[in-house]
gemmi code that builds the backbone of each chain (N, CA, C; Angstrom):
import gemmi

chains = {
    "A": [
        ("UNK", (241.124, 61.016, 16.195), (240.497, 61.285, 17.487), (240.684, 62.754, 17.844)),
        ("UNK", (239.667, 63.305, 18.128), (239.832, 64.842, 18.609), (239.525, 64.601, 20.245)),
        ("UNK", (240.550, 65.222, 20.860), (240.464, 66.054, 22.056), (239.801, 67.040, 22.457)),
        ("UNK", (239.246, 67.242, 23.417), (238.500, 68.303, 23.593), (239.787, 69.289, 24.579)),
        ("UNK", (239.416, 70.398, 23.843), (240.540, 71.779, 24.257), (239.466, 72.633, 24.261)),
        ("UNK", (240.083, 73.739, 24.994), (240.173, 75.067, 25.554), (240.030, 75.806, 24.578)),
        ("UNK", (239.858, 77.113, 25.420), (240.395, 78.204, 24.069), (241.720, 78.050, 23.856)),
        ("UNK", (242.445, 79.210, 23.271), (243.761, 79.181, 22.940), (243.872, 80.034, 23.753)),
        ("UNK", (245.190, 80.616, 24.172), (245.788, 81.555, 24.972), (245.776, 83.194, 25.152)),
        ("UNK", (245.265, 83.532, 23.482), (245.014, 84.384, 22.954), (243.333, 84.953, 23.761)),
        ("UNK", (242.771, 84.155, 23.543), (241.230, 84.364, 23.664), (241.385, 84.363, 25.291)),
        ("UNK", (241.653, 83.326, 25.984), (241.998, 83.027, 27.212), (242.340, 84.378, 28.274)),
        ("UNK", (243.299, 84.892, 27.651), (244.026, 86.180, 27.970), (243.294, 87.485, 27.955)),
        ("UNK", (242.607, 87.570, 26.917), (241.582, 88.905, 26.633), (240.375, 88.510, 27.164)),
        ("UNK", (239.851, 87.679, 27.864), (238.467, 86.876, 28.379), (239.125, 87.476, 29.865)),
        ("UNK", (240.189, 86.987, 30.419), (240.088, 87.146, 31.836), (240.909, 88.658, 32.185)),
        ("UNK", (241.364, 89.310, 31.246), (241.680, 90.713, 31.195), (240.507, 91.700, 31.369)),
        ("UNK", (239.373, 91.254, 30.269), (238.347, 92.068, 30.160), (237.393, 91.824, 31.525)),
        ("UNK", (237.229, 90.624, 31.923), (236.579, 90.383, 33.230), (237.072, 91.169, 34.474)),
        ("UNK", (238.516, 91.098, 34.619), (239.323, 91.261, 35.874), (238.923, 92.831, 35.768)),
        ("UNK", (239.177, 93.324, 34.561), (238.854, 94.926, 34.644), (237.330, 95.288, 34.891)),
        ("UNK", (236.391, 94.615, 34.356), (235.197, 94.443, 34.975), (234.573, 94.675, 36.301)),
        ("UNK", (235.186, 93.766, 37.206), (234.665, 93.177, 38.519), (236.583, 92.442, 38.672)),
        ("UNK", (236.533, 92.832, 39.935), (237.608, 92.452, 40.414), (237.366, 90.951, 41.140)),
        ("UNK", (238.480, 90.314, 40.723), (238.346, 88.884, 40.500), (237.843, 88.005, 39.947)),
        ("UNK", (236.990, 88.830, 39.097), (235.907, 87.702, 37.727), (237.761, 87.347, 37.055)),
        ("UNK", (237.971, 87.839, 36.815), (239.027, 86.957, 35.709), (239.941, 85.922, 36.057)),
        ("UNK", (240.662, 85.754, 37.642), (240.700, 84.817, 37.970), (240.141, 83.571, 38.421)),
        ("UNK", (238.240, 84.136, 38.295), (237.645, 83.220, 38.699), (237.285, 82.506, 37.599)),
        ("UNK", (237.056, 82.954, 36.403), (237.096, 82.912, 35.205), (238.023, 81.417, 34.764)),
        ("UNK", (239.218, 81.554, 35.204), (240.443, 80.914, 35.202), (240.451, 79.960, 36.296)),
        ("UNK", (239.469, 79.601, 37.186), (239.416, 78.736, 38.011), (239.865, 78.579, 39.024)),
        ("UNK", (240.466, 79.870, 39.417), (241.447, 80.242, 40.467), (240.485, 81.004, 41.243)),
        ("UNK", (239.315, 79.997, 42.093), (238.210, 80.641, 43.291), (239.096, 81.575, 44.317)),
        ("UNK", (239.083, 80.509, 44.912), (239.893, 81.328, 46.255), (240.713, 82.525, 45.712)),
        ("UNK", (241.976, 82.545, 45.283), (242.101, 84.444, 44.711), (241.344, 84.848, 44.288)),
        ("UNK", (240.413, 84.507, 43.498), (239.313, 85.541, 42.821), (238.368, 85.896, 44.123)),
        ("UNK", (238.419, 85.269, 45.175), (237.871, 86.381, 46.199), (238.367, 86.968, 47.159)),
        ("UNK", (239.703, 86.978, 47.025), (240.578, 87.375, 47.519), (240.830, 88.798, 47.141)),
        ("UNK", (241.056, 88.865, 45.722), (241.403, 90.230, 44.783), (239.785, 90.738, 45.205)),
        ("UNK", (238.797, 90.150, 45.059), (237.440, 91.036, 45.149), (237.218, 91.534, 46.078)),
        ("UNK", (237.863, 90.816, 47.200), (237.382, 91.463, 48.585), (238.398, 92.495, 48.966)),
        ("UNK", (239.689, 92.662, 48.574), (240.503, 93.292, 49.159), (240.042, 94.842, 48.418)),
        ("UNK", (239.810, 94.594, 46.660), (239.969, 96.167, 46.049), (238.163, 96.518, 46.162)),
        ("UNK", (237.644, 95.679, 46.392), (236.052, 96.297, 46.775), (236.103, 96.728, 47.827)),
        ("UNK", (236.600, 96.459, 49.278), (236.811, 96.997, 50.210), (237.442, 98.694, 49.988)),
        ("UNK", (238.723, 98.497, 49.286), (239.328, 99.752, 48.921), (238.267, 101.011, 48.444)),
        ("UNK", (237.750, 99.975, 47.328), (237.165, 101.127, 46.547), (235.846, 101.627, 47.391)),
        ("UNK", (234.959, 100.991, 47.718), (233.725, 101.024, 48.761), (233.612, 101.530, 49.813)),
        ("UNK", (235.073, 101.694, 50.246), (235.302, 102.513, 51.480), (235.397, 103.898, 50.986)),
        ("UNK", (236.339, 104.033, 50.100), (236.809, 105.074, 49.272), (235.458, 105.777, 49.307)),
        ("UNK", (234.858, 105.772, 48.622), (233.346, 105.851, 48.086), (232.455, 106.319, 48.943)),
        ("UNK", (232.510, 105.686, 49.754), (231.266, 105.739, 50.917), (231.949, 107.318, 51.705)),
        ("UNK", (233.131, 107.431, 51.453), (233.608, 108.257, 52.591), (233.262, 109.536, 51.494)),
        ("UNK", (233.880, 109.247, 50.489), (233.734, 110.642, 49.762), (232.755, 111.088, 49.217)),
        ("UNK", (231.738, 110.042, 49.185), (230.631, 110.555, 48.202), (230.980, 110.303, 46.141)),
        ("UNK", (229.678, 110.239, 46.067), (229.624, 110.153, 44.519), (230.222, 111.280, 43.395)),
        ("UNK", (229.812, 112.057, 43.957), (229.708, 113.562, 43.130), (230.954, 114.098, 42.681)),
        ("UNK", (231.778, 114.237, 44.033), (233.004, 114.927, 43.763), (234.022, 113.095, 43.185)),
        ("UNK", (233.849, 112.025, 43.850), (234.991, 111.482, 43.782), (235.173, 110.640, 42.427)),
        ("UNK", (234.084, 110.174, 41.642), (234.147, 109.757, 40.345), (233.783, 110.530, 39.387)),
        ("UNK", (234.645, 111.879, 39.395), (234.237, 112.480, 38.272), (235.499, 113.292, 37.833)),
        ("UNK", (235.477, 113.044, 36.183), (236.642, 113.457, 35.448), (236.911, 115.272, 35.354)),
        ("UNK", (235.589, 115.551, 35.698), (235.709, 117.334, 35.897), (236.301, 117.745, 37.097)),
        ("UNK", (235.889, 117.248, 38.138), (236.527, 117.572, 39.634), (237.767, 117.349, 39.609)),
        ("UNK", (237.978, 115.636, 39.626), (239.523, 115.473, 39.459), (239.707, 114.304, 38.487)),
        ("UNK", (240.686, 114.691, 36.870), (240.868, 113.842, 35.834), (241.963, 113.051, 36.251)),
        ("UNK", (243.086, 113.058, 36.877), (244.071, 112.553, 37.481), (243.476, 111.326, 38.257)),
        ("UNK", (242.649, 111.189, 39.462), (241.532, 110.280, 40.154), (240.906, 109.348, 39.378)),
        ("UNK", (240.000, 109.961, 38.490), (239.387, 109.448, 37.737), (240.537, 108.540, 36.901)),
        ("UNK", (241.136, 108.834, 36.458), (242.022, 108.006, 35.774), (242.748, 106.611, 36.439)),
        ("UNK", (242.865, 107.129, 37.415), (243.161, 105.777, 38.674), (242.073, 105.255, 38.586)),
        ("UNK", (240.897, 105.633, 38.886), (239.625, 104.667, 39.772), (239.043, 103.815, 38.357)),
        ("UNK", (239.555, 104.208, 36.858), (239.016, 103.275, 36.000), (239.833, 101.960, 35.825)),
        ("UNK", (240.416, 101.866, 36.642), (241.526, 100.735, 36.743), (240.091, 99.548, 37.364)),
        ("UNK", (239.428, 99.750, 38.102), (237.876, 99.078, 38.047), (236.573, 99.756, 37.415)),
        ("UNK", (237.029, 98.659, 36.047), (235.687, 99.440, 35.192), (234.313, 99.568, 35.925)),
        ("UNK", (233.084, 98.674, 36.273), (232.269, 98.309, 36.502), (231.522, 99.368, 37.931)),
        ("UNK", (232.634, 99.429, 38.831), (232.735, 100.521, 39.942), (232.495, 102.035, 39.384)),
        ("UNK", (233.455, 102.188, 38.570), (233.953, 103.453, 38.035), (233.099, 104.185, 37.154)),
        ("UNK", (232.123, 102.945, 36.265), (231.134, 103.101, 35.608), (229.809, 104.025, 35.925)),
        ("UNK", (229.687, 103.105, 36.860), (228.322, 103.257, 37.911), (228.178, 103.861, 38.591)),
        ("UNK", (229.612, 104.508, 39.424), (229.644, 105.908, 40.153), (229.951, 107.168, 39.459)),
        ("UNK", (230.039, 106.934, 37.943), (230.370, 108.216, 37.496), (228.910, 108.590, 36.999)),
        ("UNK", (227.652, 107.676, 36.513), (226.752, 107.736, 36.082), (226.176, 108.400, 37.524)),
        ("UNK", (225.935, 107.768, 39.002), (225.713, 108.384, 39.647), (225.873, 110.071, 40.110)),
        ("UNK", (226.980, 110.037, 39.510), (227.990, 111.667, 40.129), (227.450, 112.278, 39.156)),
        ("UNK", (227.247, 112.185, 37.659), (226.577, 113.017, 36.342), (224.654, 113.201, 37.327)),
        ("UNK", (224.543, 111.843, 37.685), (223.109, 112.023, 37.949), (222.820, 113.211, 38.957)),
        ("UNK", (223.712, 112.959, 40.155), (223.711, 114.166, 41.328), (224.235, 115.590, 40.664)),
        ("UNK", (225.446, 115.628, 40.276), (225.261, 116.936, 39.029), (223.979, 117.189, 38.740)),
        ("UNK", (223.265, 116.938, 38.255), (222.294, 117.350, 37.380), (220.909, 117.628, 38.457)),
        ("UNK", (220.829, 116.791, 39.172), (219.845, 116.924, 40.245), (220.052, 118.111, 41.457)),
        ("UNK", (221.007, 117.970, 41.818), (220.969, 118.768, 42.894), (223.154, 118.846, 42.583)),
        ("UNK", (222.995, 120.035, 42.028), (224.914, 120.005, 41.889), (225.460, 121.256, 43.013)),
        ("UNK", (224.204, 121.938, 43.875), (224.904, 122.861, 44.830), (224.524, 122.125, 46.089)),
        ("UNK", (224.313, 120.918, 46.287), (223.987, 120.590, 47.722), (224.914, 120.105, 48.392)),
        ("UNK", (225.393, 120.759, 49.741), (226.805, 120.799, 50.228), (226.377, 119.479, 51.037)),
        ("UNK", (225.286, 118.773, 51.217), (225.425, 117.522, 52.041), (226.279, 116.717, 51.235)),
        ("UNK", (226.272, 116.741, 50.060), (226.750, 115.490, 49.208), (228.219, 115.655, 48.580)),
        ("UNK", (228.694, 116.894, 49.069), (229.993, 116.760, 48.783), (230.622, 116.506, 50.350)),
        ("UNK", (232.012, 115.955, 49.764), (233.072, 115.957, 50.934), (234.250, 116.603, 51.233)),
        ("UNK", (234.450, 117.333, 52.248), (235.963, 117.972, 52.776), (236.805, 117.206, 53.368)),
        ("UNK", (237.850, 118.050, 53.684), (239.026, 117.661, 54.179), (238.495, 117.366, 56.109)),
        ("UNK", (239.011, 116.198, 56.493), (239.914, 115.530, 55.812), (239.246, 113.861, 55.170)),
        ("UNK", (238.083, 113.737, 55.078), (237.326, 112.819, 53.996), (237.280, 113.002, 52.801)),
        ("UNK", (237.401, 113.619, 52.244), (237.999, 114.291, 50.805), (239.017, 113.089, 50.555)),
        ("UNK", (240.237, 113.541, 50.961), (241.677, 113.378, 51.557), (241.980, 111.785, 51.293)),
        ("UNK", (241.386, 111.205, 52.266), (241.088, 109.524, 52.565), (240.477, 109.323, 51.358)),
        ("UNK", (239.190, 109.410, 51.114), (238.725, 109.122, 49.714), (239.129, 108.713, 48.828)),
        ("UNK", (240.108, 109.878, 48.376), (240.892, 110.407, 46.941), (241.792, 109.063, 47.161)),
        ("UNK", (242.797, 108.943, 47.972), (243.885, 107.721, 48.355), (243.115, 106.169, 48.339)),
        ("UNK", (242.504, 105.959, 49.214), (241.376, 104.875, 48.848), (241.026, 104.416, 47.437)),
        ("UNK", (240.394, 105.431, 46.466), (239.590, 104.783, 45.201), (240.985, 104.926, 44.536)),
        ("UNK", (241.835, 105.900, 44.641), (243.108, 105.466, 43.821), (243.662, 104.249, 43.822)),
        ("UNK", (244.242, 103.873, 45.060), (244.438, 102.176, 45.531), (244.034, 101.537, 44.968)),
        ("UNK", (242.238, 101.785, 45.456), (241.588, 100.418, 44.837), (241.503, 100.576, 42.816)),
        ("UNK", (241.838, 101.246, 42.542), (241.833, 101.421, 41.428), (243.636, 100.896, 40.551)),
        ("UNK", (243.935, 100.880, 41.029), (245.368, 100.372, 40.685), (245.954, 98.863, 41.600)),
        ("UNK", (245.406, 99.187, 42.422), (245.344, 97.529, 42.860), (244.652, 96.649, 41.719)),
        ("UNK", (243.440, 97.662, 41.154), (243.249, 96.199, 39.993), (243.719, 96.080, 38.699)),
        ("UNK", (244.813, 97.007, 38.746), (245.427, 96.901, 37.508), (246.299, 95.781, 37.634)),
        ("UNK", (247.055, 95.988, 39.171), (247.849, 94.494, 39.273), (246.904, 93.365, 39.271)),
        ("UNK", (245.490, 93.180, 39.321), (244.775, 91.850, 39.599), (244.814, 92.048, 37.994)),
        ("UNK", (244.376, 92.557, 37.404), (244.561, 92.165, 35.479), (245.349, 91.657, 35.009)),
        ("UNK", (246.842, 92.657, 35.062), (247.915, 91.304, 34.998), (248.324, 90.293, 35.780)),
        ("UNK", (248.182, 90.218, 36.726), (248.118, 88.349, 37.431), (247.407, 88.057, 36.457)),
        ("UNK", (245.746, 88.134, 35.978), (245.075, 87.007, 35.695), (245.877, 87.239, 33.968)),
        ("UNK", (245.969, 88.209, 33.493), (246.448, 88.238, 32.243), (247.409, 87.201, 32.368)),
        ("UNK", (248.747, 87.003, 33.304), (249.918, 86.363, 33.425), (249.070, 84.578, 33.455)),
        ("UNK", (248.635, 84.538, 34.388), (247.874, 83.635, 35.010), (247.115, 82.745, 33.679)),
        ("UNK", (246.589, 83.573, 33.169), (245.833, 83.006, 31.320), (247.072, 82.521, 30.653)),
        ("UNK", (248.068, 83.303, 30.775), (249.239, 82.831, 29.693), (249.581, 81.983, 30.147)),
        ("UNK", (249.802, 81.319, 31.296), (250.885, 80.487, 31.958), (250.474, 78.638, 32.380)),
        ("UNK", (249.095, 79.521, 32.543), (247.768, 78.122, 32.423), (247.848, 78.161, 34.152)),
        ("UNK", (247.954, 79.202, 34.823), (247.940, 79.392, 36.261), (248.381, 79.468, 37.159)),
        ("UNK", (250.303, 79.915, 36.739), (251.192, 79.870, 37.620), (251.042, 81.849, 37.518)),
        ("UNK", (251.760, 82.209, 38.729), (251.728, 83.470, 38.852), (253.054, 84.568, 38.396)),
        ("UNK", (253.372, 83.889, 37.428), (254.230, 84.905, 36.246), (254.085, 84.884, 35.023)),
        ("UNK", (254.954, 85.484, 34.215), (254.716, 85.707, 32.439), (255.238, 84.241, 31.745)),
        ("UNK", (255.112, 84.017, 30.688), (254.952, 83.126, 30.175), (257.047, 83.391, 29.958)),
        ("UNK", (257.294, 84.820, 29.440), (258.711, 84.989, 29.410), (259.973, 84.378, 30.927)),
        ("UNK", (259.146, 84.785, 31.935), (259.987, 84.410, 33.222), (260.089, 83.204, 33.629)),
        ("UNK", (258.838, 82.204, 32.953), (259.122, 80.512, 33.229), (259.634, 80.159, 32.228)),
        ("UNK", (260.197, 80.982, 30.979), (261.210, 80.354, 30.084), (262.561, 80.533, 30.720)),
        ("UNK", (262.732, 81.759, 30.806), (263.959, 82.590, 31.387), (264.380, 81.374, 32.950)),
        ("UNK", (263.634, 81.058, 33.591), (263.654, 80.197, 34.856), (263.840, 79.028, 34.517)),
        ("UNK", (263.089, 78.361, 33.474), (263.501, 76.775, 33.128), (265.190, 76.953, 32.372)),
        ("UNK", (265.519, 78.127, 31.550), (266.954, 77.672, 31.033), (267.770, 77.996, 31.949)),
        ("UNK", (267.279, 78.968, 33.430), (268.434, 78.950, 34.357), (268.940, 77.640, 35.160)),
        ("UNK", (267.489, 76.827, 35.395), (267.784, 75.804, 35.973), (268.803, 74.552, 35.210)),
        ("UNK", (268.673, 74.700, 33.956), (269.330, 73.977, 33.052), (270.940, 74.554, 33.119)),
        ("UNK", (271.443, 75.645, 33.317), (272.512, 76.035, 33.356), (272.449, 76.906, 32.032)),
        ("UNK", (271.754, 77.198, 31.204), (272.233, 78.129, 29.965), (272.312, 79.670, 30.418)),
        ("UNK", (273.051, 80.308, 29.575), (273.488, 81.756, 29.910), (271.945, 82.850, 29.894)),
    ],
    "B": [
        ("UNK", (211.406, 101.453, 69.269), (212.644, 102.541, 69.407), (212.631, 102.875, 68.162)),
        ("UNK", (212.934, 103.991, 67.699), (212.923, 104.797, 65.929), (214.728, 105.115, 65.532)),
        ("UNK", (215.330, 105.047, 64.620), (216.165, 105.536, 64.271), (216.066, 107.101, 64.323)),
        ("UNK", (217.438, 107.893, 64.902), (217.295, 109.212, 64.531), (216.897, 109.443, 62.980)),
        ("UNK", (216.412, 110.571, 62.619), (216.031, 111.135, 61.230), (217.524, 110.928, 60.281)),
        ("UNK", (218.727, 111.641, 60.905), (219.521, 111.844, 60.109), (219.783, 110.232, 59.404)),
        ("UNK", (219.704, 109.302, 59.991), (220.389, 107.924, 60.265), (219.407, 107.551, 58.555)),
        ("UNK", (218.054, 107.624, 58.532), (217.047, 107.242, 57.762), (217.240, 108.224, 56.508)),
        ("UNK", (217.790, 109.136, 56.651), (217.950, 110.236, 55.555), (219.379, 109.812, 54.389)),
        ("UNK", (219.829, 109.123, 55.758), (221.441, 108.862, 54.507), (221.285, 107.786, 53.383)),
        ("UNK", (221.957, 108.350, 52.612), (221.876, 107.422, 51.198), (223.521, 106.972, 50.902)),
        ("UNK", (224.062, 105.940, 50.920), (225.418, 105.442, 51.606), (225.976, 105.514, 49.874)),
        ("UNK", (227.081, 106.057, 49.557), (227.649, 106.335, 48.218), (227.564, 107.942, 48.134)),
        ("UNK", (225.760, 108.161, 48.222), (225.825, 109.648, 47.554), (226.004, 110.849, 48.785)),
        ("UNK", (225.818, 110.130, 49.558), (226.172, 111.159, 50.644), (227.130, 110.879, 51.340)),
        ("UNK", (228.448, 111.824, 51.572), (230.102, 111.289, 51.783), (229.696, 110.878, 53.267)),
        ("UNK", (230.513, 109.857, 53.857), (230.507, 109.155, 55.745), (231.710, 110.845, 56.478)),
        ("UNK", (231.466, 111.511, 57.437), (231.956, 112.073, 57.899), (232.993, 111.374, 58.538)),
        ("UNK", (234.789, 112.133, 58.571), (235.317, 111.066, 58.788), (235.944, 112.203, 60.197)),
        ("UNK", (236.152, 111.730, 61.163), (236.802, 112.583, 62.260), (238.687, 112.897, 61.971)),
        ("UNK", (239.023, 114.084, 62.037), (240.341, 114.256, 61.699), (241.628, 113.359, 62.573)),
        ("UNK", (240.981, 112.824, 63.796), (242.002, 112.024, 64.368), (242.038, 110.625, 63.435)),
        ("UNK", (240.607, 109.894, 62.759), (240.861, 108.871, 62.355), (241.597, 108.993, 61.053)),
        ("UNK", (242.088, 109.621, 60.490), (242.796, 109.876, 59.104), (243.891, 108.921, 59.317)),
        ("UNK", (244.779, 109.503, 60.368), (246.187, 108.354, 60.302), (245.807, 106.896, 60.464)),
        ("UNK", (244.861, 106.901, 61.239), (244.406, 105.153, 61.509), (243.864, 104.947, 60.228)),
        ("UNK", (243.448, 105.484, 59.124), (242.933, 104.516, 58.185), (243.750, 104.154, 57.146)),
        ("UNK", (245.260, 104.529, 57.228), (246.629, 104.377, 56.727), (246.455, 102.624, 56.768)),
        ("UNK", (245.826, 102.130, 57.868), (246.122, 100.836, 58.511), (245.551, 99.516, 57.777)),
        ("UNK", (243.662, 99.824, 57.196), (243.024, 98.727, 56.574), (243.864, 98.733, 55.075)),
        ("UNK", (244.293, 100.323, 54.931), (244.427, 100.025, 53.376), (245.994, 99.274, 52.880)),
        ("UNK", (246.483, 99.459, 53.453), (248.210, 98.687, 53.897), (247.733, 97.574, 53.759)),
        ("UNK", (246.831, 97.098, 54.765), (246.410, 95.587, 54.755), (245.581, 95.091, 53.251)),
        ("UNK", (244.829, 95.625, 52.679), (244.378, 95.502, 51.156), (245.770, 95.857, 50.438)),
        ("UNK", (246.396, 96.172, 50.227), (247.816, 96.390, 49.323), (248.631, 95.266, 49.782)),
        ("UNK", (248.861, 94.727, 50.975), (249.658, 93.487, 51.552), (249.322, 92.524, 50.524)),
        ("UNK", (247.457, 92.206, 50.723), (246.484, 91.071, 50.332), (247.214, 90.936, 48.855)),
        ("UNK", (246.767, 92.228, 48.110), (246.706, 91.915, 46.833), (248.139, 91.793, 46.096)),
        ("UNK", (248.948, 92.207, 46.749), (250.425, 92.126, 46.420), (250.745, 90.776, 46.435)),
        ("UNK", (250.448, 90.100, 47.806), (250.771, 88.900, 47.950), (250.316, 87.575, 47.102)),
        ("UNK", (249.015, 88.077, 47.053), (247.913, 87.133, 46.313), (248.501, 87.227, 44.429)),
        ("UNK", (249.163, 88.395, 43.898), (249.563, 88.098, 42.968), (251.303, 87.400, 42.369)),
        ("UNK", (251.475, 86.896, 43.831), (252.660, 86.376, 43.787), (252.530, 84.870, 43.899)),
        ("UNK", (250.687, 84.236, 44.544), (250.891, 82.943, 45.481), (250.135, 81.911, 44.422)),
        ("UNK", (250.364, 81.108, 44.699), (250.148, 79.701, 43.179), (248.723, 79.650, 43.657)),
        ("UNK", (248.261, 79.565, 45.407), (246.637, 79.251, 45.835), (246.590, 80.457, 46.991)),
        ("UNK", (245.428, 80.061, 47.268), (244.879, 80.933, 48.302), (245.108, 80.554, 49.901)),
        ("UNK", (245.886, 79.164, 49.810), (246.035, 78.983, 51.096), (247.496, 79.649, 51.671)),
        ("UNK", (248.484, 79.715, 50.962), (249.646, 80.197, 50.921), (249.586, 81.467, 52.003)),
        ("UNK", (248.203, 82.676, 51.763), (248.125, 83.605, 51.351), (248.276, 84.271, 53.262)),
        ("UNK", (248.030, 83.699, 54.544), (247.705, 84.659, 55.666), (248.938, 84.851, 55.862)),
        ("UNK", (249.786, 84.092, 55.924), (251.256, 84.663, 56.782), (251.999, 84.995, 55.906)),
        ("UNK", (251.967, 85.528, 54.670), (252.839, 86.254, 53.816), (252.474, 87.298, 53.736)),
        ("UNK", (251.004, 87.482, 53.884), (250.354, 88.910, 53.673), (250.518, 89.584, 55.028)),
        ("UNK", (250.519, 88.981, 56.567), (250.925, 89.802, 57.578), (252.171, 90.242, 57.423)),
        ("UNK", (253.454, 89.032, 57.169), (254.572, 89.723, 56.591), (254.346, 90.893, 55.945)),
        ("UNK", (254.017, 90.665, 54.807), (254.114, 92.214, 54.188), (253.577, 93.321, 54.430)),
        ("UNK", (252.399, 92.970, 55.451), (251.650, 93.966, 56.308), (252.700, 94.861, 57.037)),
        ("UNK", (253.736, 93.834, 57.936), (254.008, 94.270, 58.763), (255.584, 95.489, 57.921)),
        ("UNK", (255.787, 95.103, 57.101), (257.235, 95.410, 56.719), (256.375, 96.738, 55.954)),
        ("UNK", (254.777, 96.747, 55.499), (254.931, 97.935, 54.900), (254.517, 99.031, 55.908)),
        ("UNK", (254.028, 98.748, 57.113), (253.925, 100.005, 58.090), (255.062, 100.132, 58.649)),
        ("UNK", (256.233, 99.084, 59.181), (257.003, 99.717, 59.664), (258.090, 100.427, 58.640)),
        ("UNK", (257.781, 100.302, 57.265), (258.477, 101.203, 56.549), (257.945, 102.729, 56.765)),
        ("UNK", (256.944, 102.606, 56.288), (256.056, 103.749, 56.002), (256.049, 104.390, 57.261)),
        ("UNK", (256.361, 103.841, 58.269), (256.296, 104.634, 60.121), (257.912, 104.693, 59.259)),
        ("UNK", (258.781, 104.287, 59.435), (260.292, 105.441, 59.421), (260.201, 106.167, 58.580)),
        ("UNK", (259.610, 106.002, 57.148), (259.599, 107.436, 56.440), (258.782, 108.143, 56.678)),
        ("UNK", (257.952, 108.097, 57.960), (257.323, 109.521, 58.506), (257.937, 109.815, 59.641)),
        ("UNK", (259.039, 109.171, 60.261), (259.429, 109.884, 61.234), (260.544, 110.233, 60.382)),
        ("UNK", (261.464, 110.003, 59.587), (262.514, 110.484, 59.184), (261.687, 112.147, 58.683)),
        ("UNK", (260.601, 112.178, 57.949), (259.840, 113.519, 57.004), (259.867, 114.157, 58.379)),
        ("UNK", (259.275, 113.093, 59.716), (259.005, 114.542, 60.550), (260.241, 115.487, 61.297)),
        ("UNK", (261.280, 114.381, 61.350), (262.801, 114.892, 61.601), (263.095, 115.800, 60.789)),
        ("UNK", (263.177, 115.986, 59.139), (263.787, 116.718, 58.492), (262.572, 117.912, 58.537)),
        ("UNK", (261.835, 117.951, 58.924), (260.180, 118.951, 59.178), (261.011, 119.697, 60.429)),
        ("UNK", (260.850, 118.921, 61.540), (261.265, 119.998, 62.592), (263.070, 120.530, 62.262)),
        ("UNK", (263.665, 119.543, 61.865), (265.002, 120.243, 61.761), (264.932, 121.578, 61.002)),
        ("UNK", (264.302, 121.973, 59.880), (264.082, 122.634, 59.131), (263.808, 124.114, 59.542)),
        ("UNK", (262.455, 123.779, 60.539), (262.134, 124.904, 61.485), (262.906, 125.131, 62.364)),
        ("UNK", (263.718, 124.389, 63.189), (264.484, 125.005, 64.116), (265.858, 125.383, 63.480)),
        ("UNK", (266.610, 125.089, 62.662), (267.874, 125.761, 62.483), (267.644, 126.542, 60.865)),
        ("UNK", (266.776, 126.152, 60.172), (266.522, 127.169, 58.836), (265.325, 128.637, 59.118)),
        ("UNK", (264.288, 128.289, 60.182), (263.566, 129.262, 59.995), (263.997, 130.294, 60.996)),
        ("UNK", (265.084, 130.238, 61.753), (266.088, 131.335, 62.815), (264.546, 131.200, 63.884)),
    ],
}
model = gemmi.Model(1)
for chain_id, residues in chains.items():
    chain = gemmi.Chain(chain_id)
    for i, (resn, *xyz) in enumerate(residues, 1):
        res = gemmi.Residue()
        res.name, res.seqid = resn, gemmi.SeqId(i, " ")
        for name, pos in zip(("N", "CA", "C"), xyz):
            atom = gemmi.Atom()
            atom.name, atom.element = name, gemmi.Element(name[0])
            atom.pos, atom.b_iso = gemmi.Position(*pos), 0.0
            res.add_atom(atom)
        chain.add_residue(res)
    model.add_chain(chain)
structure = gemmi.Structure()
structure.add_model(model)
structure.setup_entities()
C-alpha cells in the first residue's frame, strides 16, 4: 500500500525559501500557514512601499547611488527587482530631473524603511525555511531536538 | 470639481512623497510597529496569538528606543556644556 506524501523536507525548504524571498509571505503561505503569510506580507510591503513611495525609484533601488541599501532591499527579491528596473528605466529617460529624486529629510526615512523592509524578510525566509523543516512549528529542526532531550532530563 | 494639476501629474514610486521635517520622528512609530508584527509573527505557532504580543513588543521597543535617545541627548548636551568651554 502506498501512502500518499509530500515532498521531502529538502524540496519543501528550498520551495518556501525561494517563494518567501520572492513575495513576502508566499512561502508561508506555500506551507499553509494563511494567516502569517499575510501577516509577513502586510507588515514588510507596508515597510517597503512606504519606503518607496517616499523616496522615489531612482535614487532608492539602485546599486550605484547606494550598494550598501541595495543590498538590504534585496532581502525582497520581487520588490527589489522591479524597482531597480524602474530606477535603470528613469536613469535613462530623464536621469537629471530633480522632481524624481529625493532629499533630506525623505531621503533619510526612505533609506531606513526599504532597509527594514528588506531584512525583515530575511527573518520571514527563515521562519518559513524553519517552518518547512519542522512541518510548522516556529523553530529549527535542531532546537526541538535540543528541547525534547531537555524535557527528558538528558545533559 | 477637478483635481489640482500637481495631484494628476504624480506618478506614486517614481516621484519621491514630500515628507515634512517635523514628521520624520513620528514615522519612527508605523515602522516599530512592522518590526513588532514580524518579530512576533516569527515566534507564534498561528496568527491568532499574534495582537497582544505584538503591542507588547511595540510597546517595549519605543520605550527602549525613547531612553536611548534621551540618554544620546544627555550625553549630546553634556558634551557641549562642560567639553565645548
Amino acid at each position: 500500500m502506498s501512502a500518499k506524501r509530500g515532498p521531502d523536507v529538502t524540496t519543501r525548504m528550498l520551495g518556501a525559501g525561494i517563494l518567501a524571498w520572492l513575495l513576502p509571505g508566499a512561502g508561508h503561505y506555500a506551507l499553509g500557514q494563511r494567516g502569517l503569510a499575510a501577516v509577513f506580507f502586510a507588515a514588510i510591503t507596508f515597510a517597503y512601499g512606504t519606503g518607496l513611495a517616499i523616496g522615489g525609484v531612482r535614487d532608492s533601488v539602485n546599486p550605484k547611488t547606494n550598494h550598501w541599501l541595495f543590498l538590504a532591499e534585496i532581502g525582497v527579491g520581487s520588490y527589489t527587482l522591479a524597482g531597480f528596473a524602474g530606477s535603470a528605466y528613469v536613469m535613462r529617460t530623464a536621469p537629471d530631473d530633480v522632481n524624481l529624486m529625493s532629499f533630506y529629510p525623505g531621503s533619510d526615512v526612505a533609506q531606513i524603511y526599504l532597509a527594514v523592509g528588506g531584512l525583515l524578510n530575511l527573518l520571514a525566509i527563515l521562519d518559513a525555511l524553519a517552518r518547512a523543516q519542522t512541518g510548522g512549528l516556529p523553530v529549527f529542526h535542531h532546537e526541538l531536538v535540543r528541547g525534547t532531550a531537555a524535557e527528558r532530563g538528558a545533559p | 470639481m477637478t483635481a489640482p494639476p500637481i495631484l494628476l501629474a504624480w506618478i506614486p514610486f517614481v516621484q519621491p512623497i514630500p515628507l515634512p521635517s517635523a514628521a520624520r520622528l513620528w514615522m519612527f512609530l508605523p515602522l516599530a510597529a512592522c518590526v513588532a508584527l514580524v518579530y512576533r509573527a516569527t515566534r507564534a505557532y498561528t496568527a491568532r496569538e499574534l495582537p497582544l504580543a505584538t503591542v507588547r513588543t511595540f510597546i517595549n521597543i519605543v520605550v527602549g528606543m525613547s531612553l536611548i535617545a534621551i540618554l544620546a541627548y544627555a550625553v549630546d548636551e553634556g558634551v557641549r556644556r562642560f567639553w565645548s568651554g
